[in-house]
C-alpha positions in Angstrom: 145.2 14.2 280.3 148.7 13.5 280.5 148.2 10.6 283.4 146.8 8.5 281.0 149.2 5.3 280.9 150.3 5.8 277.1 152.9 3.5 276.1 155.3 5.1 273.2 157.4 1.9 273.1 154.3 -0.1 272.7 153.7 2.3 270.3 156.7 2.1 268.4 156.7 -1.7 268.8 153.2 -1.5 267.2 154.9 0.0 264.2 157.8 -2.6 263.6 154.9 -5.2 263.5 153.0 -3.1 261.1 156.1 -2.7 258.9 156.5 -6.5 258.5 153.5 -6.7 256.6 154.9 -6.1 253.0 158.3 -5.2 254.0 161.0 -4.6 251.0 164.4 -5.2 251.3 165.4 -1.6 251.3 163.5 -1.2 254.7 160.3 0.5 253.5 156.3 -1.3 252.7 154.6 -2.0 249.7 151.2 -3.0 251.1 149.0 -1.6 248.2 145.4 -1.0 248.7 142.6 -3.8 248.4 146.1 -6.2 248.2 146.0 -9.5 249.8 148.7 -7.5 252.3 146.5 -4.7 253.1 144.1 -7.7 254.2 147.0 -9.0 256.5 147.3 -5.3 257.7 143.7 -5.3 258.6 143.8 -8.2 260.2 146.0 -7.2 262.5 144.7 -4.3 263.6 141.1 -5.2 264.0 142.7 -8.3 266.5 144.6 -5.2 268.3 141.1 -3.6 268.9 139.4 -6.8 269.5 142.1 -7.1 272.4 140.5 -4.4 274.2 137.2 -4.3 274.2 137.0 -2.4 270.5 133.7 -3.3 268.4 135.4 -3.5 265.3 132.8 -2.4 262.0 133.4 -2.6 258.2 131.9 -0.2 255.7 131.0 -0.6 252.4 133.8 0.8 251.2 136.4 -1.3 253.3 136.9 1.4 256.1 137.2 0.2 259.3 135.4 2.0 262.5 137.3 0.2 265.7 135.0 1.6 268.5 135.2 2.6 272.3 132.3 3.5 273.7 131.5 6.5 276.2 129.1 7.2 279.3 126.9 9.0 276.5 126.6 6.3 273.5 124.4 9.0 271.7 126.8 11.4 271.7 128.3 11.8 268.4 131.9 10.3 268.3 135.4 11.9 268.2 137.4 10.1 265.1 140.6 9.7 265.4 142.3 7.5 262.0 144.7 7.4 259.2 145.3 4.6 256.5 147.5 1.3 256.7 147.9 1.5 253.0 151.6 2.2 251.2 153.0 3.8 247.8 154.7 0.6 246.1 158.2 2.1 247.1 156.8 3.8 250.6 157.6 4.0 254.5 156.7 2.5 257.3 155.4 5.2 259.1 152.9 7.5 256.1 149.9 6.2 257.6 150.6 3.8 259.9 151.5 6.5 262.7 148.6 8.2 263.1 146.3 4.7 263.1 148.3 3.6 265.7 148.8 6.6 267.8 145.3 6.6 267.4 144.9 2.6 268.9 147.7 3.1 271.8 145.6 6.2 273.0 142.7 3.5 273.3 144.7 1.0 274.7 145.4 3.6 277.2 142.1 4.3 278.6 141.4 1.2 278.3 144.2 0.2 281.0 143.6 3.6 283.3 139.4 2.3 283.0 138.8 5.7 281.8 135.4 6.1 279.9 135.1 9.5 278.1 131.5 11.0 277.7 131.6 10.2 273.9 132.4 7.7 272.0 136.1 7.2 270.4 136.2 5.7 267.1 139.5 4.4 265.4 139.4 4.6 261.9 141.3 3.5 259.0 140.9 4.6 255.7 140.9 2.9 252.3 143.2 3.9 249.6 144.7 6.8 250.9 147.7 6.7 248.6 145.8 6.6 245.4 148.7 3.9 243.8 146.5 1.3 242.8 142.9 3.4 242.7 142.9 6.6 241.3 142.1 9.3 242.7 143.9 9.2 246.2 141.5 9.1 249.4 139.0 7.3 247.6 137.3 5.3 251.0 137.0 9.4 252.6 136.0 10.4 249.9 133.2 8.0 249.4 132.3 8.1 252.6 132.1 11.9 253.0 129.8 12.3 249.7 132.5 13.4 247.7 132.7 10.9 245.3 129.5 8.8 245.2 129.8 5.4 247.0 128.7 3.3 243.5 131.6 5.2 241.7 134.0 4.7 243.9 133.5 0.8 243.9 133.4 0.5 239.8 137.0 2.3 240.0 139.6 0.0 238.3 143.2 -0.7 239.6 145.8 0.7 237.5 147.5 -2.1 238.2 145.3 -5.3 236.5 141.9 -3.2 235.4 140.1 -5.3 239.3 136.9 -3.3 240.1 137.8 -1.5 243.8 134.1 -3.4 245.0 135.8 -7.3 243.4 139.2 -6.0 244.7 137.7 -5.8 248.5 135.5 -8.6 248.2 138.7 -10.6 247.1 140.5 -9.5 250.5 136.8 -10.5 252.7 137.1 -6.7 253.9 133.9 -5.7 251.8 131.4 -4.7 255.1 128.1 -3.9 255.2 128.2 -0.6 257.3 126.7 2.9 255.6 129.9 4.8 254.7 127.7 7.6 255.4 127.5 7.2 258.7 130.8 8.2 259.5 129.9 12.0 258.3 128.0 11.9 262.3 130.5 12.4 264.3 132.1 15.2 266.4 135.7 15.6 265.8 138.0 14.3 263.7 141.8 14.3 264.5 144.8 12.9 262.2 148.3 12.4 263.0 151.2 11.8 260.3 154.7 12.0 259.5 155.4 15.5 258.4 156.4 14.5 254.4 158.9 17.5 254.3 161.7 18.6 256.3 160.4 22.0 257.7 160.1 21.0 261.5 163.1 18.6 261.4 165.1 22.0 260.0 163.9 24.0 262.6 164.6 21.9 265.4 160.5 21.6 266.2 158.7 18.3 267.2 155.5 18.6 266.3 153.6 20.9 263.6 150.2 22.3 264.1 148.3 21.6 260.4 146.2 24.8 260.2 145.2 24.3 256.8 146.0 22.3 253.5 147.4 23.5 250.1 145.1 23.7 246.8 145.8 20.6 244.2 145.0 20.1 240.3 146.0 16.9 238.8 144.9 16.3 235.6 146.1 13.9 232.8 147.6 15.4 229.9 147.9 13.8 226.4 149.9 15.0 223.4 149.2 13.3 219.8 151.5 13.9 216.6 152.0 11.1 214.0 154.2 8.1 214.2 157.1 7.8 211.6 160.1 6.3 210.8 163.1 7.4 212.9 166.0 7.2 210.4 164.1 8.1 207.0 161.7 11.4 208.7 163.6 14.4 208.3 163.3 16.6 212.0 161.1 19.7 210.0 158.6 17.4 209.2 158.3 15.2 212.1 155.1 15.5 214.5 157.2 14.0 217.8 154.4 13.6 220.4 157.3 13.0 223.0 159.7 16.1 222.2 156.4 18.7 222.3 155.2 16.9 225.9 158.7 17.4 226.7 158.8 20.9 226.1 155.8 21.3 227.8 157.2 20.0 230.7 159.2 22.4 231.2 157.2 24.9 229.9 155.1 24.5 233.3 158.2 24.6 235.2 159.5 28.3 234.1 155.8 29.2 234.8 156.1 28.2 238.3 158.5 30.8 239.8 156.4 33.7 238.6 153.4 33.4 241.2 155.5 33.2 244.0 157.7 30.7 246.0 154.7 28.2 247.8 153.8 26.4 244.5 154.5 22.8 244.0 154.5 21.2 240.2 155.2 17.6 239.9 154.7 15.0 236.6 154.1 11.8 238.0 153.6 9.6 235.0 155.1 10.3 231.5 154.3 7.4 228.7 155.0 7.6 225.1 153.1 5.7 222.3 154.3 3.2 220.9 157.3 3.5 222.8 159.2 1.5 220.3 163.0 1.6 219.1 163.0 3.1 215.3 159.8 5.2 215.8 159.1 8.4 216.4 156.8 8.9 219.0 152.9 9.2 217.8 152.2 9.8 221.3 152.8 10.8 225.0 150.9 11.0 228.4 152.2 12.8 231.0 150.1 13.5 234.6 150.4 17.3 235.6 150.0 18.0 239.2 149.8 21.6 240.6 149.4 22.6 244.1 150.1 26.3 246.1 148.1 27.5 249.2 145.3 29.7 247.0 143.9 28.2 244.8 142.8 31.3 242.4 146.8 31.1 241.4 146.5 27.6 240.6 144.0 28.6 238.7 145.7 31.4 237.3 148.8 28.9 236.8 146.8 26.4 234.8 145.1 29.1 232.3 148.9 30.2 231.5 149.9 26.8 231.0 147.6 25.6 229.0 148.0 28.8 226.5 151.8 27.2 226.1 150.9 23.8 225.7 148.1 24.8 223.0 150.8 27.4 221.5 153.6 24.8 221.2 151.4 22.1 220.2 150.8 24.4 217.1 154.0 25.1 216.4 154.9 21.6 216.2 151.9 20.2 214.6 150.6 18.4 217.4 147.0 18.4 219.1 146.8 18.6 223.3 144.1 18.0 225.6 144.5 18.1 229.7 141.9 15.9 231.5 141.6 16.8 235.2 140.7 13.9 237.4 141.8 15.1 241.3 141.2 18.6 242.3 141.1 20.1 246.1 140.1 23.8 246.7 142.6 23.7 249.6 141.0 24.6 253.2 141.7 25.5 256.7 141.0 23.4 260.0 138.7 23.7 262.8 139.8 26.6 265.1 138.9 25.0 268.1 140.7 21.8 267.5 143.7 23.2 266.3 144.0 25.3 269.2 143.8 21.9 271.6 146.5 20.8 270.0 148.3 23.4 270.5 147.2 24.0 274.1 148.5 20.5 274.6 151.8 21.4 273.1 152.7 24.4 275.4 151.5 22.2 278.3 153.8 20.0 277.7 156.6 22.1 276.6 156.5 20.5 273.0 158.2 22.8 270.7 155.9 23.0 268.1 154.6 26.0 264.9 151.7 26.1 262.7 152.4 25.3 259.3 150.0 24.3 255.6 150.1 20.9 254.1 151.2 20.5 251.1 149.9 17.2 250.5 146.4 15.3 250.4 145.1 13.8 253.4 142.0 11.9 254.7 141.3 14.7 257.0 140.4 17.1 254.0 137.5 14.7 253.2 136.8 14.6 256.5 136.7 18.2 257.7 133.9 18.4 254.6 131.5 17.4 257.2 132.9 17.6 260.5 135.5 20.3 262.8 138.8 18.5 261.7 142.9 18.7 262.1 146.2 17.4 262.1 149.8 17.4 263.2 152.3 16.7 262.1 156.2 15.0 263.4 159.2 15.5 261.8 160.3 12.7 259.6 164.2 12.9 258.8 165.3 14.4 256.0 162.0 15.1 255.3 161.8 11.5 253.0 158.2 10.1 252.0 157.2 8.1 249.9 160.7 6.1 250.0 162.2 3.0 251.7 164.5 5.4 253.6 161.3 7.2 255.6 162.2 7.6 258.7 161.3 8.8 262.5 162.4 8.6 265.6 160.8 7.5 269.0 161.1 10.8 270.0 159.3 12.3 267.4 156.8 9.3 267.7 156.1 9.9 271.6 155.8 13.3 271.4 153.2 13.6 268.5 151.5 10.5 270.9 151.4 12.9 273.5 149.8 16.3 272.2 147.3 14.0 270.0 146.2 11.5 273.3 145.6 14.8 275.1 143.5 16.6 272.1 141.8 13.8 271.2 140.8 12.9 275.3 139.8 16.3 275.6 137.3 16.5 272.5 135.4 13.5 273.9 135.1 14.7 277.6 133.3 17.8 275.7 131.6 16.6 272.7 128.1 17.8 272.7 
Protein backbone atom coordinates (compact mmCIF):
# COMPACT_ATOMS: atom_id res chain seq x y z
CA UNK A 1 0.00 0.00 0.00
CA UNK A 2 2.78 2.23 0.53
CA UNK A 3 2.22 4.15 -3.11
CA UNK A 4 -0.63 5.63 -1.79
CA UNK A 5 0.11 9.55 -2.05
CA UNK A 6 -0.06 10.20 1.93
CA UNK A 7 0.87 13.56 2.93
CA UNK A 8 2.47 13.64 6.66
CA UNK A 9 2.93 17.42 6.37
CA UNK A 10 -0.60 17.76 5.32
CA UNK A 11 -1.03 15.76 8.10
CA UNK A 12 0.78 17.50 10.57
CA UNK A 13 -0.59 20.83 9.17
CA UNK A 14 -4.05 19.29 9.81
CA UNK A 15 -3.09 19.13 13.46
CA UNK A 16 -1.91 22.83 13.99
CA UNK A 17 -5.41 23.81 12.58
CA UNK A 18 -7.07 21.41 14.88
CA UNK A 19 -5.03 22.78 17.81
CA UNK A 20 -6.32 26.34 17.30
CA UNK A 21 -9.66 25.43 18.19
CA UNK A 22 -9.52 25.99 22.07
CA UNK A 23 -5.86 26.69 22.22
CA UNK A 24 -4.41 27.74 25.87
CA UNK A 25 -1.67 29.85 26.30
CA UNK A 26 0.50 27.14 27.62
CA UNK A 27 0.28 25.44 24.08
CA UNK A 28 -2.14 22.62 24.89
CA UNK A 29 -6.52 22.53 23.99
CA UNK A 30 -9.29 22.72 26.20
CA UNK A 31 -12.09 21.82 23.69
CA UNK A 32 -14.43 20.04 26.21
CA UNK A 33 -17.03 17.71 24.99
CA UNK A 34 -20.62 18.96 23.69
CA UNK A 35 -18.74 22.68 24.12
CA UNK A 36 -19.55 25.26 21.76
CA UNK A 37 -15.56 24.49 20.63
CA UNK A 38 -16.08 20.86 20.16
CA UNK A 39 -18.89 22.28 17.68
CA UNK A 40 -16.09 24.35 15.93
CA UNK A 41 -13.97 21.17 15.92
CA UNK A 42 -16.63 19.32 14.15
CA UNK A 43 -17.17 21.74 11.89
CA UNK A 44 -14.04 21.62 10.64
CA UNK A 45 -13.68 18.26 10.12
CA UNK A 46 -16.90 17.36 8.50
CA UNK A 47 -15.79 20.43 5.77
CA UNK A 48 -12.40 18.38 5.45
CA UNK A 49 -14.50 15.23 4.48
CA UNK A 50 -16.99 17.20 2.53
CA UNK A 51 -13.74 18.35 0.52
CA UNK A 52 -13.39 15.00 -0.81
CA UNK A 53 -16.22 13.37 -1.62
CA UNK A 54 -16.97 12.07 2.25
CA UNK A 55 -20.88 11.68 3.03
CA UNK A 56 -20.58 13.04 6.35
CA UNK A 57 -23.57 11.36 9.00
CA UNK A 58 -24.45 12.35 12.59
CA UNK A 59 -25.70 9.79 15.22
CA UNK A 60 -27.79 10.27 17.88
CA UNK A 61 -25.30 10.43 20.17
CA UNK A 62 -23.15 13.19 18.29
CA UNK A 63 -20.72 10.71 16.60
CA UNK A 64 -19.81 11.48 13.39
CA UNK A 65 -19.47 8.63 10.45
CA UNK A 66 -17.43 10.62 7.51
CA UNK A 67 -17.83 7.94 4.73
CA UNK A 68 -15.87 6.64 1.53
CA UNK A 69 -17.50 4.32 -0.31
CA UNK A 70 -16.02 0.98 -1.95
CA UNK A 71 -16.70 -1.12 -5.20
CA UNK A 72 -18.90 -3.35 -2.77
CA UNK A 73 -21.29 -0.75 -0.76
CA UNK A 74 -22.75 -3.85 1.04
CA UNK A 75 -19.78 -4.90 2.39
CA UNK A 76 -19.50 -4.08 5.90
CA UNK A 77 -17.03 -1.08 6.54
CA UNK A 78 -13.53 -0.83 7.97
CA UNK A 79 -13.68 2.09 10.89
CA UNK A 80 -11.03 3.90 11.33
CA UNK A 81 -11.61 7.03 14.31
CA UNK A 82 -10.65 8.66 17.45
CA UNK A 83 -12.16 11.71 19.32
CA UNK A 84 -11.49 15.61 18.74
CA UNK A 85 -12.44 16.08 22.36
CA UNK A 86 -9.70 17.41 25.23
CA UNK A 87 -9.13 17.18 29.09
CA UNK A 88 -9.51 21.01 30.27
CA UNK A 89 -5.58 21.20 30.67
CA UNK A 90 -4.92 18.53 27.55
CA UNK A 91 -2.68 18.21 24.23
CA UNK A 92 -3.01 18.68 20.94
CA UNK A 93 -2.47 15.55 19.73
CA UNK A 94 -4.76 12.73 22.46
CA UNK A 95 -7.30 12.24 19.96
CA UNK A 96 -6.80 14.35 17.34
CA UNK A 97 -4.00 12.08 15.76
CA UNK A 98 -5.59 9.20 15.08
CA UNK A 99 -8.92 11.23 13.52
CA UNK A 100 -6.71 12.70 11.29
CA UNK A 101 -4.39 10.04 10.39
CA UNK A 102 -7.53 8.46 9.82
CA UNK A 103 -8.91 11.61 7.16
CA UNK A 104 -5.27 12.07 5.42
CA UNK A 105 -5.39 8.20 4.55
CA UNK A 106 -8.78 9.25 2.81
CA UNK A 107 -7.58 12.07 1.37
CA UNK A 108 -5.01 9.82 -0.09
CA UNK A 109 -7.06 7.46 -2.04
CA UNK A 110 -9.04 9.91 -2.76
CA UNK A 111 -6.11 11.73 -4.85
CA UNK A 112 -4.41 8.17 -6.22
CA UNK A 113 -8.63 7.35 -7.31
CA UNK A 114 -8.22 4.29 -5.41
CA UNK A 115 -11.56 2.65 -4.48
CA UNK A 116 -11.15 -0.28 -1.94
CA UNK A 117 -13.82 -3.14 -2.10
CA UNK A 118 -15.32 -1.93 1.25
CA UNK A 119 -16.36 0.97 2.52
CA UNK A 120 -13.93 3.29 4.82
CA UNK A 121 -15.65 5.06 7.46
CA UNK A 122 -13.98 7.98 9.54
CA UNK A 123 -15.24 8.29 12.81
CA UNK A 124 -15.12 10.48 15.62
CA UNK A 125 -16.17 9.82 18.86
CA UNK A 126 -18.13 11.73 21.58
CA UNK A 127 -16.70 12.25 24.93
CA UNK A 128 -13.86 10.23 24.98
CA UNK A 129 -12.12 12.06 27.79
CA UNK A 130 -14.98 11.71 30.24
CA UNK A 131 -14.09 15.60 31.76
CA UNK A 132 -17.41 17.05 31.31
CA UNK A 133 -19.65 13.53 31.07
CA UNK A 134 -18.91 10.93 33.32
CA UNK A 135 -17.97 7.99 32.59
CA UNK A 136 -15.24 8.46 29.81
CA UNK A 137 -16.16 6.99 26.18
CA UNK A 138 -19.67 7.69 26.66
CA UNK A 139 -20.65 8.11 22.48
CA UNK A 140 -18.73 4.21 22.14
CA UNK A 141 -20.19 3.23 24.63
CA UNK A 142 -23.65 4.08 23.68
CA UNK A 143 -23.20 3.19 20.49
CA UNK A 144 -21.80 -0.29 21.17
CA UNK A 145 -24.75 -1.29 23.67
CA UNK A 146 -22.72 -0.72 26.61
CA UNK A 147 -24.40 1.89 28.16
CA UNK A 148 -27.99 2.27 26.83
CA UNK A 149 -28.42 5.18 24.26
CA UNK A 150 -31.43 6.99 26.60
CA UNK A 151 -28.89 6.86 29.54
CA UNK A 152 -26.23 8.10 28.05
CA UNK A 153 -28.20 11.29 26.82
CA UNK A 154 -29.80 12.05 30.47
CA UNK A 155 -26.01 12.18 31.71
CA UNK A 156 -25.36 15.62 33.37
CA UNK A 157 -22.10 17.73 32.90
CA UNK A 158 -20.06 17.96 35.87
CA UNK A 159 -19.51 21.12 34.89
CA UNK A 160 -23.22 23.07 34.99
CA UNK A 161 -25.67 19.87 35.70
CA UNK A 162 -26.64 20.29 31.04
CA UNK A 163 -28.31 16.99 30.05
CA UNK A 164 -25.52 15.29 27.38
CA UNK A 165 -28.97 15.09 24.79
CA UNK A 166 -29.56 19.52 25.65
CA UNK A 167 -25.74 19.78 25.60
CA UNK A 168 -25.57 18.34 21.75
CA UNK A 169 -28.64 19.88 20.76
CA UNK A 170 -27.11 23.21 22.01
CA UNK A 171 -23.90 22.68 19.67
CA UNK A 172 -26.66 21.54 16.36
CA UNK A 173 -24.49 18.22 16.39
CA UNK A 174 -27.53 16.09 17.78
CA UNK A 175 -28.07 13.63 14.41
CA UNK A 176 -30.55 11.41 13.62
CA UNK A 177 -28.42 8.27 12.61
CA UNK A 178 -28.97 4.77 14.82
CA UNK A 179 -25.82 4.65 16.98
CA UNK A 180 -26.36 1.08 16.56
CA UNK A 181 -25.43 0.96 13.32
CA UNK A 182 -21.96 1.44 13.81
CA UNK A 183 -21.71 -2.19 15.69
CA UNK A 184 -21.92 -3.44 11.46
CA UNK A 185 -18.86 -3.00 10.43
CA UNK A 186 -15.66 -5.03 9.73
CA UNK A 187 -12.65 -3.61 11.37
CA UNK A 188 -12.04 -1.16 13.51
CA UNK A 189 -8.48 0.46 13.72
CA UNK A 190 -7.30 3.47 16.27
CA UNK A 191 -4.27 5.35 16.31
CA UNK A 192 -3.00 7.61 19.36
CA UNK A 193 -0.23 9.19 21.06
CA UNK A 194 1.29 6.62 23.27
CA UNK A 195 0.39 8.44 26.97
CA UNK A 196 3.60 6.95 28.51
CA UNK A 197 7.14 7.01 27.67
CA UNK A 198 7.88 3.25 27.03
CA UNK A 199 8.55 3.51 23.20
CA UNK A 200 10.14 6.97 23.38
CA UNK A 201 12.73 5.14 26.10
CA UNK A 202 13.37 2.47 23.96
CA UNK A 203 14.16 4.23 20.99
CA UNK A 204 10.83 2.56 19.04
CA UNK A 205 8.37 4.39 16.76
CA UNK A 206 5.44 2.79 16.88
CA UNK A 207 3.77 0.27 19.50
CA UNK A 208 1.60 -2.58 18.59
CA UNK A 209 -1.56 -2.32 21.31
CA UNK A 210 -2.21 -6.06 21.79
CA UNK A 211 -4.46 -5.68 24.60
CA UNK A 212 -5.72 -3.08 27.29
CA UNK A 213 -5.31 -3.05 31.07
CA UNK A 214 -8.40 -3.80 33.57
CA UNK A 215 -9.90 -0.39 35.28
CA UNK A 216 -12.17 0.20 38.53
CA UNK A 217 -13.10 3.67 39.25
CA UNK A 218 -15.43 4.14 41.75
CA UNK A 219 -16.39 7.14 44.06
CA UNK A 220 -15.53 6.90 47.56
CA UNK A 221 -17.21 9.00 50.39
CA UNK A 222 -16.10 9.20 53.95
CA UNK A 223 -18.61 10.85 56.65
CA UNK A 224 -17.60 11.83 60.35
CA UNK A 225 -19.20 14.96 62.13
CA UNK A 226 -18.43 18.56 61.71
CA UNK A 227 -17.04 20.43 64.72
CA UNK A 228 -15.33 23.25 65.85
CA UNK A 229 -11.67 23.40 65.03
CA UNK A 230 -10.13 25.27 67.99
CA UNK A 231 -12.68 24.11 70.91
CA UNK A 232 -12.78 19.88 69.64
CA UNK A 233 -10.04 18.13 71.35
CA UNK A 234 -8.13 15.59 68.48
CA UNK A 235 -9.55 12.18 70.67
CA UNK A 236 -12.82 13.10 70.11
CA UNK A 237 -12.99 14.50 66.68
CA UNK A 238 -14.64 12.41 63.70
CA UNK A 239 -12.24 14.24 60.84
CA UNK A 240 -13.89 12.93 57.55
CA UNK A 241 -10.77 14.49 55.75
CA UNK A 242 -7.77 12.99 58.00
CA UNK A 243 -9.51 9.09 57.72
CA UNK A 244 -9.96 9.73 53.64
CA UNK A 245 -6.50 10.71 53.89
CA UNK A 246 -5.23 7.87 55.45
CA UNK A 247 -6.97 5.83 53.24
CA UNK A 248 -5.35 7.24 50.56
CA UNK A 249 -2.54 5.96 51.34
CA UNK A 250 -3.70 3.01 52.70
CA UNK A 251 -4.38 1.99 48.88
CA UNK A 252 -1.03 3.07 47.95
CA UNK A 253 1.07 0.60 50.38
CA UNK A 254 -1.46 -2.00 49.04
CA UNK A 255 -0.27 -1.53 45.55
CA UNK A 256 3.28 -2.90 45.55
CA UNK A 257 2.21 -6.22 46.97
CA UNK A 258 0.50 -7.67 43.69
CA UNK A 259 3.20 -6.94 41.54
CA UNK A 260 4.76 -3.96 39.53
CA UNK A 261 1.91 -3.39 36.45
CA UNK A 262 -0.68 -1.83 38.73
CA UNK A 263 -1.78 1.74 38.31
CA UNK A 264 -3.76 3.61 41.43
CA UNK A 265 -4.64 7.16 40.91
CA UNK A 266 -7.29 9.70 43.07
CA UNK A 267 -8.54 12.00 40.71
CA UNK A 268 -10.88 14.12 42.79
CA UNK A 269 -10.59 14.69 46.54
CA UNK A 270 -13.48 17.24 48.14
CA UNK A 271 -13.99 17.83 51.66
CA UNK A 272 -17.39 19.01 53.30
CA UNK A 273 -17.88 21.98 54.14
CA UNK A 274 -14.53 22.85 53.24
CA UNK A 275 -14.61 25.79 55.44
CA UNK A 276 -11.70 27.62 57.61
CA UNK A 277 -12.57 26.85 61.50
CA UNK A 278 -14.23 23.44 60.84
CA UNK A 279 -13.40 20.26 61.00
CA UNK A 280 -14.22 18.31 58.15
CA UNK A 281 -17.80 16.48 58.35
CA UNK A 282 -16.95 15.14 55.06
CA UNK A 283 -14.66 14.07 52.06
CA UNK A 284 -14.95 12.49 48.50
CA UNK A 285 -12.28 11.17 46.92
CA UNK A 286 -12.43 9.10 43.29
CA UNK A 287 -10.36 5.85 43.54
CA UNK A 288 -9.19 4.52 40.23
CA UNK A 289 -7.43 1.11 39.97
CA UNK A 290 -6.13 -0.46 36.83
CA UNK A 291 -3.31 -3.68 36.33
CA UNK A 292 -3.48 -6.07 33.19
CA UNK A 293 -5.80 -8.99 35.18
CA UNK A 294 -8.37 -8.01 36.39
CA UNK A 295 -8.88 -10.91 39.15
CA UNK A 296 -5.90 -8.75 41.10
CA UNK A 297 -7.85 -5.77 40.77
CA UNK A 298 -10.25 -7.44 42.18
CA UNK A 299 -8.24 -8.91 44.71
CA UNK A 300 -6.80 -5.30 45.23
CA UNK A 301 -10.15 -3.78 45.87
CA UNK A 302 -11.42 -6.52 48.54
CA UNK A 303 -8.04 -5.66 50.58
CA UNK A 304 -8.73 -2.08 50.31
CA UNK A 305 -11.92 -1.86 51.20
CA UNK A 306 -11.15 -4.18 54.59
CA UNK A 307 -8.74 -0.95 55.48
CA UNK A 308 -11.03 1.70 54.63
CA UNK A 309 -13.87 -0.11 56.65
CA UNK A 310 -11.09 -0.98 59.48
CA UNK A 311 -9.90 2.66 59.70
CA UNK A 312 -13.14 4.13 59.33
CA UNK A 313 -13.89 2.26 62.72
CA UNK A 314 -11.18 3.23 64.35
CA UNK A 315 -11.88 6.73 63.83
CA UNK A 316 -15.48 6.83 64.13
CA UNK A 317 -16.33 7.43 60.69
CA UNK A 318 -18.72 5.48 58.20
CA UNK A 319 -17.36 4.69 54.28
CA UNK A 320 -19.05 3.63 51.27
CA UNK A 321 -17.23 3.14 47.68
CA UNK A 322 -19.59 3.65 44.72
CA UNK A 323 -18.21 2.16 41.47
CA UNK A 324 -19.28 4.07 38.35
CA UNK A 325 -16.45 2.94 35.37
CA UNK A 326 -15.28 -0.53 35.24
CA UNK A 327 -13.36 -2.37 32.20
CA UNK A 328 -12.60 -6.13 32.40
CA UNK A 329 -9.49 -5.29 30.33
CA UNK A 330 -9.20 -7.30 26.89
CA UNK A 331 -6.96 -8.26 24.06
CA UNK A 332 -7.26 -7.23 20.27
CA UNK A 333 -8.05 -8.94 17.11
CA UNK A 334 -5.14 -11.28 16.11
CA UNK A 335 -5.47 -10.72 12.72
CA UNK A 336 -5.46 -6.97 12.80
CA UNK A 337 -2.75 -6.64 15.09
CA UNK A 338 -0.63 -8.80 13.04
CA UNK A 339 -1.28 -6.25 9.80
CA UNK A 340 0.02 -3.76 11.71
CA UNK A 341 2.69 -5.25 12.44
CA UNK A 342 3.31 -6.77 8.96
CA UNK A 343 3.28 -3.23 7.87
CA UNK A 344 5.82 -2.29 10.35
CA UNK A 345 8.58 -4.83 9.37
CA UNK A 346 7.75 -3.85 5.78
CA UNK A 347 8.62 -0.70 6.25
CA UNK A 348 11.42 -1.17 8.61
CA UNK A 349 9.48 0.68 11.46
CA UNK A 350 10.94 -0.23 14.65
CA UNK A 351 8.16 -1.05 16.53
CA UNK A 352 7.11 -3.86 20.01
CA UNK A 353 3.84 -4.99 21.30
CA UNK A 354 2.92 -3.47 24.42
CA UNK A 355 -0.83 -3.23 26.86
CA UNK A 356 -2.60 0.01 27.37
CA UNK A 357 -2.88 1.31 30.31
CA UNK A 358 -5.46 3.62 29.59
CA UNK A 359 -9.22 3.71 28.21
CA UNK A 360 -9.88 4.01 24.65
CA UNK A 361 -12.74 4.02 22.19
CA UNK A 362 -11.44 0.92 20.63
CA UNK A 363 -12.33 -1.14 23.85
CA UNK A 364 -16.02 -0.24 23.16
CA UNK A 365 -15.48 -1.00 19.88
CA UNK A 366 -13.75 -4.33 19.74
CA UNK A 367 -17.17 -5.38 21.96
CA UNK A 368 -18.61 -5.96 18.62
CA UNK A 369 -16.12 -5.99 16.01
CA UNK A 370 -12.12 -7.48 15.38
CA UNK A 371 -10.41 -4.16 16.73
CA UNK A 372 -6.71 -2.50 17.49
CA UNK A 373 -4.38 0.14 18.00
CA UNK A 374 -0.93 1.63 17.89
CA UNK A 375 0.50 3.62 19.34
CA UNK A 376 3.59 6.74 18.68
CA UNK A 377 5.77 7.92 21.13
CA UNK A 378 4.83 11.18 22.60
CA UNK A 379 7.91 12.87 24.44
CA UNK A 380 8.43 12.45 27.74
CA UNK A 381 5.68 10.37 27.69
CA UNK A 382 3.24 13.73 28.78
CA UNK A 383 -0.74 13.49 28.33
CA UNK A 384 -3.09 15.10 29.49
CA UNK A 385 -0.84 18.38 29.77
CA UNK A 386 -0.14 21.55 27.69
CA UNK A 387 3.33 20.25 27.25
CA UNK A 388 2.01 16.96 25.03
CA UNK A 389 4.08 16.62 22.52
CA UNK A 390 5.19 14.59 19.09
CA UNK A 391 7.19 14.88 16.48
CA UNK A 392 6.56 14.62 12.59
CA UNK A 393 8.47 11.76 12.74
CA UNK A 394 6.59 9.98 15.02
CA UNK A 395 3.40 11.39 13.29
CA UNK A 396 4.48 10.00 9.67
CA UNK A 397 5.45 6.91 10.74
CA UNK A 398 2.36 5.88 12.77
CA UNK A 399 0.56 7.43 9.31
CA UNK A 400 2.37 4.95 7.54
CA UNK A 401 1.80 1.35 9.29
CA UNK A 402 -1.94 2.60 9.98
CA UNK A 403 -2.69 3.81 6.01
CA UNK A 404 -1.25 0.35 5.08
CA UNK A 405 -3.43 -1.79 7.77
CA UNK A 406 -6.30 0.01 7.36
CA UNK A 407 -6.01 -0.23 3.12
CA UNK A 408 -5.41 -3.72 3.51
CA UNK A 409 -8.55 -4.62 5.77
CA UNK A 410 -10.86 -3.01 3.17
CA UNK A 411 -9.28 -4.75 0.03
CA UNK A 412 -10.34 -8.07 2.20
CA UNK A 413 -13.26 -7.37 4.14
CA UNK A 414 -15.80 -10.06 3.60
Amino acid sequence: MSNIPLDPQRLWDSLMEMARIGATPEGGNNRPALSTLDGKARALLARWGQAIGLTVGVDRLGNMALRREGREPGLPPVLVGNHLDTQPTGGRFDGPYGVLAGLEILRALQEAGTVTRAPIVLVNWTNEEGSRFTPPMLGAAGAMGVIPEAEVLTKPATDDGTLYADALAAIGWAGDADPAALRNAAAYFEAHIEQGPVLEAEGLDVGIVVGGFAAERGMVTVTGRESHAGATPMGMRRDAMLGAAEMVALAEAALPAHGPDGRLTISRFAIVPGADGVVPGGARFVLDLRHPSRATIDALLAEVDAGFAATAARRGLSVAREPFWSFPGLRFDATLCGRLRDAALRLGIPHRDMLSGAGHDAYHAAACMPAAMLFIPCHGGLSHDPRESISPEWSEKGLRVLADAVIATAQVSA
